[in-house]
BALOBA-1460 file (C-alpha; in Angstrom, 3 decimals):
// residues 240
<rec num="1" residu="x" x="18.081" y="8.308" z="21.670"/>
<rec num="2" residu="x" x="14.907" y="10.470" z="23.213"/>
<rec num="3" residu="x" x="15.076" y="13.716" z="22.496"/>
<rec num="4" residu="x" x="14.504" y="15.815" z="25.603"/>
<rec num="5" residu="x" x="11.291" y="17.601" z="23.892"/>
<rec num="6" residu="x" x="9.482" y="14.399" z="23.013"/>
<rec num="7" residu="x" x="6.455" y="13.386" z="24.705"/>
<rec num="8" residu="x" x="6.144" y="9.296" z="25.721"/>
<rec num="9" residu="x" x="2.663" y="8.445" z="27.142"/>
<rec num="10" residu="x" x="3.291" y="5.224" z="29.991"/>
<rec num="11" residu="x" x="2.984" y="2.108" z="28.136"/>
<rec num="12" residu="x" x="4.940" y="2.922" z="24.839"/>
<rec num="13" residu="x" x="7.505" y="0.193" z="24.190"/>
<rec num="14" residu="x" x="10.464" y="1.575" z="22.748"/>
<rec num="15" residu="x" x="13.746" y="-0.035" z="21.437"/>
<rec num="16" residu="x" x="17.067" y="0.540" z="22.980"/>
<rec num="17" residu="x" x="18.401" y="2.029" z="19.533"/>
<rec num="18" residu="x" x="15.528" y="3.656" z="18.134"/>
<rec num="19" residu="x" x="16.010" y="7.330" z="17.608"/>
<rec num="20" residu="x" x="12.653" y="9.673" z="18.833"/>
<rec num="21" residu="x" x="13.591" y="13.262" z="17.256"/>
<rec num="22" residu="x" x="12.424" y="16.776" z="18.979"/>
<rec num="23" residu="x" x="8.611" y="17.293" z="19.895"/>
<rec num="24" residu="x" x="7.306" y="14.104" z="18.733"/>
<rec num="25" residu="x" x="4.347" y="12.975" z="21.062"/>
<rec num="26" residu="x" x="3.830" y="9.088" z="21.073"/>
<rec num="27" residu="x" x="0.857" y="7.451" z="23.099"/>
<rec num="28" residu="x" x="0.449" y="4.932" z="25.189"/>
<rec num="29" residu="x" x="0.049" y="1.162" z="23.117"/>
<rec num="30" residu="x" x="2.408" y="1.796" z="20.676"/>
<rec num="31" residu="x" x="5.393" y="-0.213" z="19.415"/>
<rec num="32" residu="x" x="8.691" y="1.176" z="18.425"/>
<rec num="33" residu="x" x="10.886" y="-1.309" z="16.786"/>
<rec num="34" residu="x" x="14.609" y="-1.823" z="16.666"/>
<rec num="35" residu="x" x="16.383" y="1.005" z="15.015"/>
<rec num="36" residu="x" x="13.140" y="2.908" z="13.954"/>
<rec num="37" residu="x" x="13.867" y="7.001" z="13.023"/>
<rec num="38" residu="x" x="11.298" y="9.516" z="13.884"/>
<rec num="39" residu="x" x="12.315" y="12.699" z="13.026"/>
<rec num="40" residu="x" x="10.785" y="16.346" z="14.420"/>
<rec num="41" residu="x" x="6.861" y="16.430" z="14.850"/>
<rec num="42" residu="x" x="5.835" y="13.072" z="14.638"/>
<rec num="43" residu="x" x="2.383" y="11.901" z="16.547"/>
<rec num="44" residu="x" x="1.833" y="8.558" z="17.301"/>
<rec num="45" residu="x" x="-1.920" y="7.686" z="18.522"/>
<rec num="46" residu="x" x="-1.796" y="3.753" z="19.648"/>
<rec num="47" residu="x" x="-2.447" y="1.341" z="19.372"/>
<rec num="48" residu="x" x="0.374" y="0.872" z="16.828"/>
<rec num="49" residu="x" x="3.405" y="-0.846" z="16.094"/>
<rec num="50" residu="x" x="6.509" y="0.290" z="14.142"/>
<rec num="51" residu="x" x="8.648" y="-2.642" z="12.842"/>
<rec num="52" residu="x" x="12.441" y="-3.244" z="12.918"/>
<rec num="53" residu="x" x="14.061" y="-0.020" z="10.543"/>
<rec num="54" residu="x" x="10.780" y="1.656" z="9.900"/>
<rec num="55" residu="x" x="11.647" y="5.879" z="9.342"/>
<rec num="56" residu="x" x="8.735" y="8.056" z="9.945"/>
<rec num="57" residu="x" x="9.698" y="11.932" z="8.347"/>
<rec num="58" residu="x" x="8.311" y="15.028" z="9.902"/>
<rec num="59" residu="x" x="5.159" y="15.959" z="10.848"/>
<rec num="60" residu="x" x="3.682" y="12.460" z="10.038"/>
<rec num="61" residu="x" x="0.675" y="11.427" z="11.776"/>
<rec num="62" residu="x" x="-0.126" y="8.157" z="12.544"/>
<rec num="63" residu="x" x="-3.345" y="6.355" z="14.601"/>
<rec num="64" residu="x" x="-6.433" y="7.399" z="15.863"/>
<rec num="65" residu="x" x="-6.704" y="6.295" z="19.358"/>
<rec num="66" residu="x" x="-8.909" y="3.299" z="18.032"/>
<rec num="67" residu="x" x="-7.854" y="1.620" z="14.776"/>
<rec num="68" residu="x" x="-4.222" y="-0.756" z="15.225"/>
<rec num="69" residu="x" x="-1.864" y="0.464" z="12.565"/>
<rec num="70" residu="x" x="1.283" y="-1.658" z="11.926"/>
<rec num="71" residu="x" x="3.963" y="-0.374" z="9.773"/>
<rec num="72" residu="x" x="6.273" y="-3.371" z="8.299"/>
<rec num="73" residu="x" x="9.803" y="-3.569" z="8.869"/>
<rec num="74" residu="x" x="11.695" y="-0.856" z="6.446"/>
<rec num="75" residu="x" x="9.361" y="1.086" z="5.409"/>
<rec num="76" residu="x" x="9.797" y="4.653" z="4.521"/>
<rec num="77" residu="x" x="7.419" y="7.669" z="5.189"/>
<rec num="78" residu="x" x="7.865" y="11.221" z="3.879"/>
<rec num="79" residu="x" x="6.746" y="14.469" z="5.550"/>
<rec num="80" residu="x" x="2.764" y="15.192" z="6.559"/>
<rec num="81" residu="x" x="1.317" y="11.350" z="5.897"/>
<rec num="82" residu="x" x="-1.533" y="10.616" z="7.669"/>
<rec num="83" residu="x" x="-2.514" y="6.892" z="8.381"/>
<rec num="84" residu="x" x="-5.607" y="6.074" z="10.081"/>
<rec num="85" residu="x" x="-6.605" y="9.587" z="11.559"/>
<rec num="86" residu="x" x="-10.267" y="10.474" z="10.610"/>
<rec num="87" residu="x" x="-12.887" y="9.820" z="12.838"/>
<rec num="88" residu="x" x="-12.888" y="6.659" z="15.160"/>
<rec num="89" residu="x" x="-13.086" y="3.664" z="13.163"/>
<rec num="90" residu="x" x="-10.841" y="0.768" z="14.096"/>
<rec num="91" residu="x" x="-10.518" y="-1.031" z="10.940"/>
<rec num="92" residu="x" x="-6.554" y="-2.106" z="10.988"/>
<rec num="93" residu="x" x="-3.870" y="-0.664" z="8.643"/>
<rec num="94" residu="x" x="-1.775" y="-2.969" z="7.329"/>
<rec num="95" residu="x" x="1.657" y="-1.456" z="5.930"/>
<rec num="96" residu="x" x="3.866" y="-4.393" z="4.974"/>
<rec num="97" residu="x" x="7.969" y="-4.220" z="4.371"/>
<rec num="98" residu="x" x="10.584" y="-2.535" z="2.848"/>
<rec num="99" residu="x" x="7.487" y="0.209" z="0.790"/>
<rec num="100" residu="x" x="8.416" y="3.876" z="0.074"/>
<rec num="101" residu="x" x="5.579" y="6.090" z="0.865"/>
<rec num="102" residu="x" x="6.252" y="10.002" z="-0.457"/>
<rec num="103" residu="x" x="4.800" y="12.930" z="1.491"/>
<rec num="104" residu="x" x="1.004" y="14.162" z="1.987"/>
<rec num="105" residu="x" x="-0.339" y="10.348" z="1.154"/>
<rec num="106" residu="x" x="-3.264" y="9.933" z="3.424"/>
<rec num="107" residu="x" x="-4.050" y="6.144" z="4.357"/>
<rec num="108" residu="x" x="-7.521" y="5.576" z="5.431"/>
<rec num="109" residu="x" x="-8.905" y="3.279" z="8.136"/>
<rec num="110" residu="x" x="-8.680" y="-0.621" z="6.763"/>
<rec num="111" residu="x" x="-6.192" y="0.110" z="4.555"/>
<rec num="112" residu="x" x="-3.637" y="-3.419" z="3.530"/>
<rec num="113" residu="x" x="-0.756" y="-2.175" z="1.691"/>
<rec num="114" residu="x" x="1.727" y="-5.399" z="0.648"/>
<rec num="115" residu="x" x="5.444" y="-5.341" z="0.551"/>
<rec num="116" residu="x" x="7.583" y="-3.157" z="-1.823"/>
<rec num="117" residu="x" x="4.998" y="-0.937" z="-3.181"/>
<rec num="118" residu="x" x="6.007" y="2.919" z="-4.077"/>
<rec num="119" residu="x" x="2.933" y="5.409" z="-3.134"/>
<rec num="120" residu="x" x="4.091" y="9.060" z="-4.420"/>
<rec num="121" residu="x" x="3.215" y="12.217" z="-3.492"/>
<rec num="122" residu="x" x="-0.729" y="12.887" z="-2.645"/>
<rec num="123" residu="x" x="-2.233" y="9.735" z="-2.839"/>
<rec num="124" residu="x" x="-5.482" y="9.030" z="-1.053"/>
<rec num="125" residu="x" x="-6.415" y="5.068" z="-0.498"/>
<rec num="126" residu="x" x="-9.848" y="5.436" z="0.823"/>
<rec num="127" residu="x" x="-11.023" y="2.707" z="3.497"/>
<rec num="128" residu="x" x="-11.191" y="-0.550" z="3.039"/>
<rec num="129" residu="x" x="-9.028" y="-0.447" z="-0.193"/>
<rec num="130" residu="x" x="-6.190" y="-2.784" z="-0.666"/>
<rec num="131" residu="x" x="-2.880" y="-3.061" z="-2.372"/>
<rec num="132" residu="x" x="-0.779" y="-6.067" z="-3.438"/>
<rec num="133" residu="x" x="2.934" y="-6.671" z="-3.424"/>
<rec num="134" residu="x" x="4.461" y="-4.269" z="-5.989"/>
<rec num="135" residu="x" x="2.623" y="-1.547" z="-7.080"/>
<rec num="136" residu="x" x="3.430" y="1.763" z="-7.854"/>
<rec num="137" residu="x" x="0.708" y="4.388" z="-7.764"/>
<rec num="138" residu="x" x="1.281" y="8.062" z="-8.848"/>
<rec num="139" residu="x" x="1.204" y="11.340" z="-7.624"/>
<rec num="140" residu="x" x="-2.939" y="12.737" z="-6.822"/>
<rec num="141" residu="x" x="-4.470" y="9.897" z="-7.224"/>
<rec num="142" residu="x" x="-7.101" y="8.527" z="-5.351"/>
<rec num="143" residu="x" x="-8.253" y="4.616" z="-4.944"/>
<rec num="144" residu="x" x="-11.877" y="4.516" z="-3.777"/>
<rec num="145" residu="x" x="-13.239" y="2.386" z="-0.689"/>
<rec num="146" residu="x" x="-12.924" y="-0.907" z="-0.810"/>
<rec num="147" residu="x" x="-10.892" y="-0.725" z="-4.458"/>
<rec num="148" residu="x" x="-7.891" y="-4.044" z="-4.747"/>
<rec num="149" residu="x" x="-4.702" y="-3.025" z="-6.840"/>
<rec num="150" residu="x" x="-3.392" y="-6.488" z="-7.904"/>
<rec num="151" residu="x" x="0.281" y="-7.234" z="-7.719"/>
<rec num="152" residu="x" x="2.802" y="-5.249" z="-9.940"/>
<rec num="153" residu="x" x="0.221" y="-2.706" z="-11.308"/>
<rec num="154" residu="x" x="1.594" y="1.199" z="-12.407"/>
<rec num="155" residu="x" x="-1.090" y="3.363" z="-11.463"/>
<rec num="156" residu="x" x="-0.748" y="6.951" z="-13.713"/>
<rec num="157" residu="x" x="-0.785" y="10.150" z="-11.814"/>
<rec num="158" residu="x" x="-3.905" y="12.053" z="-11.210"/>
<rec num="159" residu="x" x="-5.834" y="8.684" z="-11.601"/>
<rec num="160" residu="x" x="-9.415" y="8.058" z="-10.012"/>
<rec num="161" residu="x" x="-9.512" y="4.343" z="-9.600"/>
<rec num="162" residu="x" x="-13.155" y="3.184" z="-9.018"/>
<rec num="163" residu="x" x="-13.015" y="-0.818" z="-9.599"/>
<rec num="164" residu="x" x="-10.114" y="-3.098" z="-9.111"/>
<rec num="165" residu="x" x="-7.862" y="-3.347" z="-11.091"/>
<rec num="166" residu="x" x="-5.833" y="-6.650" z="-12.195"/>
<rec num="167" residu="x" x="-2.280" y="-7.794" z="-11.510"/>
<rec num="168" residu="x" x="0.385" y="-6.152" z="-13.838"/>
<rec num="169" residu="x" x="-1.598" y="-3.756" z="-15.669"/>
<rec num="170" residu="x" x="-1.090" y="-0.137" z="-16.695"/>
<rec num="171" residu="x" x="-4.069" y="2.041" z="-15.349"/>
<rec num="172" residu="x" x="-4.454" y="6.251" z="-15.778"/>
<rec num="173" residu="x" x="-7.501" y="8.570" z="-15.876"/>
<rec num="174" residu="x" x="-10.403" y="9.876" z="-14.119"/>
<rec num="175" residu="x" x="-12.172" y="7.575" z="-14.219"/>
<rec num="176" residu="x" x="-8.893" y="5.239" z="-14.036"/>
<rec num="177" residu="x" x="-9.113" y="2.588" z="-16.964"/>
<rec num="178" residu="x" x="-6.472" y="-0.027" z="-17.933"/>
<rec num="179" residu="x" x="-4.808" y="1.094" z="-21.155"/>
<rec num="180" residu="x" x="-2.347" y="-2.036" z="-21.146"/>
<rec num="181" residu="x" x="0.282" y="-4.094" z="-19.444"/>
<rec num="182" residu="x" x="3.188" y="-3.116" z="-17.357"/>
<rec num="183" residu="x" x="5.569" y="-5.204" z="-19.401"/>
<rec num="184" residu="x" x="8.496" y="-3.159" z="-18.247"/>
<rec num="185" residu="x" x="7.793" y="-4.374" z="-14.386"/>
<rec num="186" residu="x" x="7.354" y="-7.978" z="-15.537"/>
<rec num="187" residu="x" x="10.739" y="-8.005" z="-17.298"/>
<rec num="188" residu="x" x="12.176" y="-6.954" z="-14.415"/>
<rec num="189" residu="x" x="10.547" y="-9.157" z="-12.056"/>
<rec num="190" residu="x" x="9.809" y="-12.532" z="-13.961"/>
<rec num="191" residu="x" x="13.352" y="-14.743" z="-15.273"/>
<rec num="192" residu="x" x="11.269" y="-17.060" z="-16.954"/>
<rec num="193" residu="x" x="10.000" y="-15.268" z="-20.201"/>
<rec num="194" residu="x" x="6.852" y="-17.469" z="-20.518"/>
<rec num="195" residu="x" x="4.968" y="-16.126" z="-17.303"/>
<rec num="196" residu="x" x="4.604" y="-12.719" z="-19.390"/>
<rec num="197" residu="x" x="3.707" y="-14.450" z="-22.625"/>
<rec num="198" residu="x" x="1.433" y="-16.173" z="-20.855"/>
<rec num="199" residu="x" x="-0.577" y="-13.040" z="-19.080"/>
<rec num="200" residu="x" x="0.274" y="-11.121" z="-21.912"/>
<rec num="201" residu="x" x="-2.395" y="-13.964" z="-24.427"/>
<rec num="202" residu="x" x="-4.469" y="-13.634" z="-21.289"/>
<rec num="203" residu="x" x="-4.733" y="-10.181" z="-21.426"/>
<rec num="204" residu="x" x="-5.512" y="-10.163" z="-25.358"/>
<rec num="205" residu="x" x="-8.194" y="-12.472" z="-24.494"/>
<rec num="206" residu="x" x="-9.577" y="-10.466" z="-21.260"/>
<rec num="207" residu="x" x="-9.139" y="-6.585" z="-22.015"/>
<rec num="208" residu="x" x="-12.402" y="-5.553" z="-23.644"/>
<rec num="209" residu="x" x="-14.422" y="-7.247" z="-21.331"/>
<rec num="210" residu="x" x="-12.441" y="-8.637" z="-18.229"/>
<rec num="211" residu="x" x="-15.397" y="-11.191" z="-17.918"/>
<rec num="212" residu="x" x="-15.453" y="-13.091" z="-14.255"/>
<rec num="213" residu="x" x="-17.031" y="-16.319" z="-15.694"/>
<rec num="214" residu="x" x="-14.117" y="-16.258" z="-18.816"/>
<rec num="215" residu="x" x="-12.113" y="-15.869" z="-16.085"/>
<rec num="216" residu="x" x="-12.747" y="-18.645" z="-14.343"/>
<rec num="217" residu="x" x="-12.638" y="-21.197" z="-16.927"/>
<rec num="218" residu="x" x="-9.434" y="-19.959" z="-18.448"/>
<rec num="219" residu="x" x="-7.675" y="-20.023" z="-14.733"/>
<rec num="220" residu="x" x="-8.860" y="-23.228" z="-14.570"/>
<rec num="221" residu="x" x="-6.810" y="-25.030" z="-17.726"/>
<rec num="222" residu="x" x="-4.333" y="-23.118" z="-16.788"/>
<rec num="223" residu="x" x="-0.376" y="-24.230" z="-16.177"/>
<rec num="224" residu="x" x="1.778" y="-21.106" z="-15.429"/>
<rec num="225" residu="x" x="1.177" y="-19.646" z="-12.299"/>
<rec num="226" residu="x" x="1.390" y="-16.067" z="-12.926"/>
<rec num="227" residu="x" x="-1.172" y="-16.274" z="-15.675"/>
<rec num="228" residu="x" x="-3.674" y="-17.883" z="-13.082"/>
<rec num="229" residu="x" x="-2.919" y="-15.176" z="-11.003"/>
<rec num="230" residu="x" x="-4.135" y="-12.744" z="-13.240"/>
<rec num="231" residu="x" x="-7.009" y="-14.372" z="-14.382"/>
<rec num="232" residu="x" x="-8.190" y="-15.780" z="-10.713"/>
<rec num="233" residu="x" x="-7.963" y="-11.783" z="-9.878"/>
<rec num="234" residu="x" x="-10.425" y="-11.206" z="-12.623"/>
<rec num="235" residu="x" x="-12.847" y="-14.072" z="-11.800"/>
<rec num="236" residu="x" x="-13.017" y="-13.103" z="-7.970"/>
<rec num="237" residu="x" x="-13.114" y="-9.237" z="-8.409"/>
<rec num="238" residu="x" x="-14.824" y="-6.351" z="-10.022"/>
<rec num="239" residu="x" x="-12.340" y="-5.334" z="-12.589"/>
<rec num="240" residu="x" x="-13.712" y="-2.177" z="-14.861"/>
């Protein structure tokens, strides 16, 4: 359903069964997926492309005319978001599926978020950052240009993240430090008990320093893959 308010710019492909609420204005190049919601006030400034169940809230704002934005397949966005809007630069967002993004989170041009991440209210990822599969950042905070959240990392609210920051790890403050594991993710996510014993005596080993070259070697020998995960983060990244 179109309502009869909405504005569609020639060239917006729209599916049969996606719902376009009162005075939303979507531009030409843009992609509306199979049972995608917008509700009231949404903008759409191609090119960009909204995958299969994708709801956009009111008032969100999405593209700049220049950068592609694509918005995986169920993903939620809350009220007055704003993904690649300043300026002109066309470095792609990447939104991948099935993430909950709350309202006022502004998404900056070259922006990768993975799959199944949780962004609450306020957040700012500055461009060029990136997030991996699973992380949960909180309310305020802001994650600086070019800045890579590892997989299953809790980010505190209010938090100024200025370096990346390794897979499953508890970061808060301003500036953001890590102040310990997110044990309580890992439980939930890993069966096999030995993939968090096994970051967990990386960790020990890493924390004061998170050395790249210590890193390395340790990835290296070895075995469980979630504990060369987390240390082949740390060897390839600027971890604080």
């Amino acid at each position: 359903m179109i309502h009869p308010t909405a504005v569609i710019a020639p060239g917006a492909v729209i599916a049969p069964d996606a719902h376009i609420g009162p005075f939303c204005n979507i531009g030409a190049d843009c992609v509306i997926g199979a049972g995608v919601r917008l509700e009231a006030h949404v903008v759409l400034e191609g090119p960009v492309t909204l995958e299969a169940g994708v709801r956009l809230f009111s008032f969100v704002k999405i593209g700049n005319g220049v950068a592609p934005v694509t918005v995986g397949k169920g993903t939620f966005v809350r009220e007055f978001c704003q993904f690649a809007t300043q300026n002109d630069t066309a470095d792609a967002v990447v939104i991948g599926e099935e993430n909950f993004i709350m309202a006022y989170v502004q998404l900056f041009p070259g922006v990768t978020l993975g799959a199944n991440c949780i962004l609450t209210n306020a957040v700012t990822m500055q461009a060029k950052s990136r997030c991996e599969e699973r992380v949960i950042i909180g309310g305020l905070s802001t994650v600086h240009a070019e800045c890579t959240i590892g997989t299953g990392v809790m980010v505190g609210g209010a938090s100024n993240l200025q370096y990346d920051v390794p897979p499953f790890c508890l970061v808060e403050g301003n500036p953001a430090t890590v102040r310990g594991l997110n044990l309580i993710g890992m439980r939930r996510r890993f069966e096999d008990r030995e993939d968090i014993e096994s970051v967990r005596r990386c960790f020990r080993q890493l924390h004061k320093q998170f050395d790249p070259h210590t890193a390395a070697e340790m990835s290296e020998a070895l075995e469980n893959p979630q504990a060369k995960r987390f240390t082949g983060f740390i060897a390839a990244h600027h971890c604080a």
